[in-house]
N, C-alpha and C positions, 0 to 999 in steps of 0.2 A: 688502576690495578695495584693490590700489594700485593706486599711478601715474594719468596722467588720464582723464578721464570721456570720451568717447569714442563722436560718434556712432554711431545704430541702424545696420547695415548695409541699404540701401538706400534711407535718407534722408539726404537729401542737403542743405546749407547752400547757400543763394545769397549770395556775398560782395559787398562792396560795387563790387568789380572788374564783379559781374556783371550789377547790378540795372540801370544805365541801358539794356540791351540790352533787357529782360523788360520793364523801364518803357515803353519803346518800340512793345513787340510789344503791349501790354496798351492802349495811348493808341492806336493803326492801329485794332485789334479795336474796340474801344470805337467810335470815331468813324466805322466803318463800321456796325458794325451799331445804330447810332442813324441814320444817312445813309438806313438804309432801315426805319426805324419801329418796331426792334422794343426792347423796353424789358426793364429787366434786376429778376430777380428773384435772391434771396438765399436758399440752401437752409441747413439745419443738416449740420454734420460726421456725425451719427449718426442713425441710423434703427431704427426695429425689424428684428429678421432677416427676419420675416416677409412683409416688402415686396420683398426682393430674392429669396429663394425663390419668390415671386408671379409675379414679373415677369420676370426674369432667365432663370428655368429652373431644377428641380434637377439637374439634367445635365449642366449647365455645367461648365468647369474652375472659372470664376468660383466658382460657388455650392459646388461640391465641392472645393476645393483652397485658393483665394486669398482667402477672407474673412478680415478681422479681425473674430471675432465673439466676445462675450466677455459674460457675465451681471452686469446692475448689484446693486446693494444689494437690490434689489426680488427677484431671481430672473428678473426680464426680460431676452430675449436680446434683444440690441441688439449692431448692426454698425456701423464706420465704413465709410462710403458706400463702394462701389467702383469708380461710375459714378453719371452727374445724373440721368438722363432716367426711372428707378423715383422718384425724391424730387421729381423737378417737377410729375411727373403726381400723386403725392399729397399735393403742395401746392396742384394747383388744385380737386382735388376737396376735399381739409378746405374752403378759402377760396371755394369755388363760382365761380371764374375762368372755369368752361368754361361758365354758366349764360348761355345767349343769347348768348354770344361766341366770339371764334376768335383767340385773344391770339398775339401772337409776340413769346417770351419767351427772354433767355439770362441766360445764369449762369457763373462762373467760380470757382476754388478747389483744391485739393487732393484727390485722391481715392486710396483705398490699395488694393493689392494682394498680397498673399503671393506675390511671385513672384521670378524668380532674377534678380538685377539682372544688368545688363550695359549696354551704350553703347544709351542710346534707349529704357531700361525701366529704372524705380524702382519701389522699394515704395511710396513716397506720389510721385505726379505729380501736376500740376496741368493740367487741362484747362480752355478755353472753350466751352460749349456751346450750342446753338440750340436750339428747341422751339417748332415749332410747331402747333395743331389746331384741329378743326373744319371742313377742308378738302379735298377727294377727291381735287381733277381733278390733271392730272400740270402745270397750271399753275406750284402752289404747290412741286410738286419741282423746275421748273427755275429759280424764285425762291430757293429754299434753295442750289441749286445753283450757280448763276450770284453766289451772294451769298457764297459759300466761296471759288469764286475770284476775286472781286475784291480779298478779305482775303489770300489767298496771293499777288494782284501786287502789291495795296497793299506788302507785307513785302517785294517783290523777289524772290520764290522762284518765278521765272520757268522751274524743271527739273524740275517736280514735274507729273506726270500724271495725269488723270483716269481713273478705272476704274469701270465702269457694268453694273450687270447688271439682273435683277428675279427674285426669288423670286415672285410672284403670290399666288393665294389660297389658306388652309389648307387649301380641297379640295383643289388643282391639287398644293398640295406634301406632302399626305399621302399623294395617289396617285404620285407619283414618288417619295418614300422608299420607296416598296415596291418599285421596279423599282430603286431603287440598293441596297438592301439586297440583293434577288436576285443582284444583280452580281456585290457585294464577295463576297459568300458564295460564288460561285462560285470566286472565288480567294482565298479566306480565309488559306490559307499563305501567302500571299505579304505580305498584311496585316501593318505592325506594332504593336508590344503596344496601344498608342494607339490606332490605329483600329478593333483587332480590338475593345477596350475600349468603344469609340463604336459599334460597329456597329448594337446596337439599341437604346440607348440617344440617340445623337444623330450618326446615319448622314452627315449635310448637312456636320458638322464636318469631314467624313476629305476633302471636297475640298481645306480647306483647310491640306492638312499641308505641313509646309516639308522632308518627308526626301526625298531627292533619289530614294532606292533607290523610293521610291512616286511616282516622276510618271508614269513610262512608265504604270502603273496607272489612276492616276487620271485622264489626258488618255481613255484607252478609254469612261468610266462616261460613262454617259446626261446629256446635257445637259439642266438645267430647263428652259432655256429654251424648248427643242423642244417642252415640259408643261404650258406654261402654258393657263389657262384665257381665252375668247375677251376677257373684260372685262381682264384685267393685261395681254395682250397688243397691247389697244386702248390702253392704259392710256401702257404702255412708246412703244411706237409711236408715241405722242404726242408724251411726253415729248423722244424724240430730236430730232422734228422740232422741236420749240422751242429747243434745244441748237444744232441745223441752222443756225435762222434767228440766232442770238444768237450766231452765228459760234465756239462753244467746239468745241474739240477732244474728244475720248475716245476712250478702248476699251473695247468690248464684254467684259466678262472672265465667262464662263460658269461660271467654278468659285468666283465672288466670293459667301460666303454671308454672311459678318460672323459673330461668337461669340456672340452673344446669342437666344436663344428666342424675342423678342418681335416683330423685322423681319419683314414680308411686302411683297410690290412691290418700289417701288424702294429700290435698297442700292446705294452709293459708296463710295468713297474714291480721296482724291489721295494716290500711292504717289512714293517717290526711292529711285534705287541706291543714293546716297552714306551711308546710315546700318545697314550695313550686312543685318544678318535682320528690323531692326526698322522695317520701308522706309513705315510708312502714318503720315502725320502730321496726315491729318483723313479722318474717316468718319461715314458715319450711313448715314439711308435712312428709309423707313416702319414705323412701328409700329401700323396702323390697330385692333388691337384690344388692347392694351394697358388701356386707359383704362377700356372694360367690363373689361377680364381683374381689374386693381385696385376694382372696385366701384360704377363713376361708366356714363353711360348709352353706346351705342357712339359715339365720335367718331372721328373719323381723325384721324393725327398725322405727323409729321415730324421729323427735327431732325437735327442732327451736332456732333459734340466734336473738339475737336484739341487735341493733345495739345503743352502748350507749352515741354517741354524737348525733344521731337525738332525743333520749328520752333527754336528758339534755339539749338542745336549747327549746324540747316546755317547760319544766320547766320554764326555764333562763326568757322565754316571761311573765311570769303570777308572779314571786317568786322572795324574796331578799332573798339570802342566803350569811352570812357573816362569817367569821373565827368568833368560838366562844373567845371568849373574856376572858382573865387568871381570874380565880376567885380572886388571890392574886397579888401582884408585891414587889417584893424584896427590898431595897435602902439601900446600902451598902458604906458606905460615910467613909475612912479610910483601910487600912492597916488591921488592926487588926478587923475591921466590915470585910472584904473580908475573912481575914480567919475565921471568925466566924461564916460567914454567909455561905459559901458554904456547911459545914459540916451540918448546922441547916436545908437550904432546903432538903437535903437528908432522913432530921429525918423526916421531914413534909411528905415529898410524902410517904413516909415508911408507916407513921401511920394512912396516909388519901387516900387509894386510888380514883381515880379519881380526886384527885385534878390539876386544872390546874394556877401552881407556875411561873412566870415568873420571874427570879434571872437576873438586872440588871449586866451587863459584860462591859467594856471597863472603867472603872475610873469617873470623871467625877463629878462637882461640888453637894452637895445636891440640889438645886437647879433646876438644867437641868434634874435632877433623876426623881424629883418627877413631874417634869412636862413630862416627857417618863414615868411616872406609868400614868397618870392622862392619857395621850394618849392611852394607851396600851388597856382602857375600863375597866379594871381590878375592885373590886369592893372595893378591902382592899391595901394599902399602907404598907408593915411592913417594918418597919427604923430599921437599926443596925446604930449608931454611934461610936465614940471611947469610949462615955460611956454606953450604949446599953452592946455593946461588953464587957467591964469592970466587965459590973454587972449581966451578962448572962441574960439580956433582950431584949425585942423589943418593941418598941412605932409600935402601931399599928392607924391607919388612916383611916376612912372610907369616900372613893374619892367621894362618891354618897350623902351623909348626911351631915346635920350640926352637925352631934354628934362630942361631945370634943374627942379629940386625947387621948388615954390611952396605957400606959406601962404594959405589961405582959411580966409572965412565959413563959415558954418554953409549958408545959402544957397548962396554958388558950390561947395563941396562937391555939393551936391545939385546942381547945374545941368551940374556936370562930370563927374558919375553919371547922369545922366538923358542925354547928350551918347553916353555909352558904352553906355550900353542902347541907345538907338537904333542906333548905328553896327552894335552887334552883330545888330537885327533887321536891316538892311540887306543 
């Protein structure tokens, strides 16, 4: 092979241009959903195949098309995750988490898929997700809910709408796959390869096709919601009016089924124009039988993932976000400034936390130094020279002012760094 190595196609490098945005998005997330109690668990990248076949569906596009699933030394099929909420639930059944409790749990990380990149879809994404069980009433859906969009105003993504439906219960939705089955069959020609493919293998999927030549079709097909049985329908009903009372917005979207096999009840997602076929940047809904379906006793469940390179592109469209810039920069011009000076930022960061110190490295004329401080944005210069070093001081610089250049302590050093931290929380 020549020439260079060359990422996978559709994994993607985050540069250091881009991390303080993700830094951001990941510090909001975090500090909201500890603001409401819920504590973060750590899944592994890999699983056995077994668990998402289980849980997922074999019918899936997921389980049928876009797994990375691949046999270790052992002969064990073993998959990189492709989604959290199969590996959390058989994390808290190994660890008995669900035993007398009702934990609310999230997680964040990488998950992959075999699928066709484009703007808002990669083969490895990283998702935030929520999880929570042991809970029925539509309370705990408008807590999950109401706590999705605090985190989307928290980020500013104030154009992103809610979409609400309810699948109900596997009776309710086995006996309406039979009347939409009826349906499509009726106009089976006109179905394409895709749906005709779904048709009895996973009928609920063909609401959700994005071809334009199938909406006229699909707006015609029998709505769930018309099917539901009297408890989901008590359920949903509820749930609006808590939505009502908590002053959120939404729309009812009847044809919202989500891709997964394991949702019953209620099913979300907040959807945006601006990205374009790939428009839903966080969803979830109910899983209530999941938990029995994997091996553990029946509990109800919940949860939702967002997806956080579609929320960091609508940021990237509106927002500059730049590596914050060193408050200090070091210039060490000599021998004896190098040893004097490495020892000295160590005492600085000691005494000043939060300070951000950039200690010039690789040699280099005074000169070239200060003009890599002046770059760097930084907002103070501190010079060690060979007399600096001599007299345990530092000529300090301020790169932003015409104020005169002055020599300090070690001390007023630190007092005229601790003077600029403050200014800057100010």
């Amino acid at each position: 092979m020549s020439g260079s190595v060359q990422s996978i196609r559709g994994f993607a490098d985050i540069l250091p241009a881009q991390t303080p945005l993700w830094c951001r998005v990941e510090r909001i997330v975090r500090e909201t959903l500890e603001g409401y109690g819920y504590q973060e668990i750590r899944l592994p990248l890999v699983e056995r195949t077994e668990l998402f076949r289980r849980s997922i569906g074999e019918v899936t596009d997921i389980v049928e098309k876009e797994m990375y699933t691949f046999e270790d030394r052992n002969g064990e099929s073993i998959t990189l995750r492709p989604e959290g909420t199969a590996g959390c639930v058989r994390a808290c059944l190994e660890h008995g988490l669900l035993h007398n409790a009702q934990p609310r749990l999230w997680y964040a990380g990488p998950m992959f898929r075999y699928e066709r990149p484009q703007k808002g879809r990669f083969r490895q994404f990283h998702q935030i997700g929520v999880e929570v069980f042991g809970m029925a009433g539509p309370d705990i859906d408008a807590e999950v809910i109401l706590l999705s969009a605090r985190i989307l105003r928290r980020l500013g993504l104030d154009d992103v709408r809610l979409q609400l439906n309810s699948l109900g219960s596997a009776a309710a939705r086995a006996a309406y796959r039979e009347r939409l089955v009826d349906y499509f069959k009726a106009h089976y020609q006109t179905l394409d390869a895709d749906s005709q493919r779904r048709l009895h293998s996973n009928p609920l999927r063909i609401l959700d096709s994005k071809n334009p030549a199938m909406q006229e079709l699909i707006a015609g097909a029998p709505r769930l919601l018309d099917h539901l049985d009297a408890d989901s329908r008590h359920h949903f009903d509820a749930l609006c009016a808590l939505l009502d009372a908590a002053g959120l917005g939404y729309d009812i979207n009847t044809r919202l089924v989500r891709g997964l096999d394991y949702y019953s009840r209620t099913v979300f997602e907040w959807v945006t124009d601006r990205l374009g076929a790939q428009g839903t940047v966080l969803a979830g809904g109910r899983y209530d039988g999941l938990v029995e379906q994997l091996g553990g006793k029946p509990t109800p469940a919940i949860g939702f993932a967002m997806g956080l390179e579609r929320i960091v592109a609508l940021l990237e469209e509106r927002e500059q976000v730049v590596n914050p810039a060193p408050h200090a920069y070091l210039v060490l011009v000599g021998e004896q400034a190098v040893a004097a000076g490495m020892p000295l930022a160590e005492r600085l960061r000691d005494a000043l936390p939060g300070l951000r110190l950039l200690v010039h490295c690789g040699g280099g004329s005074f000169k070239s130094q200060f003009r890599r401080a002046d770059r760097s944005g930084a907002r103070l210069a501190l010079i060690i020279g060979e007399e600096e070093a001599a007299a345990g001081q530092v000529a300090v610089k301020d790169l932003r002012s015409e104020a005169e250049q002055a020599t300090l302590s070690e001390q007023q050093v630190i007092a005229r760094l601790r003077d600029l931290l403050q200014e800057r929380k100010s």
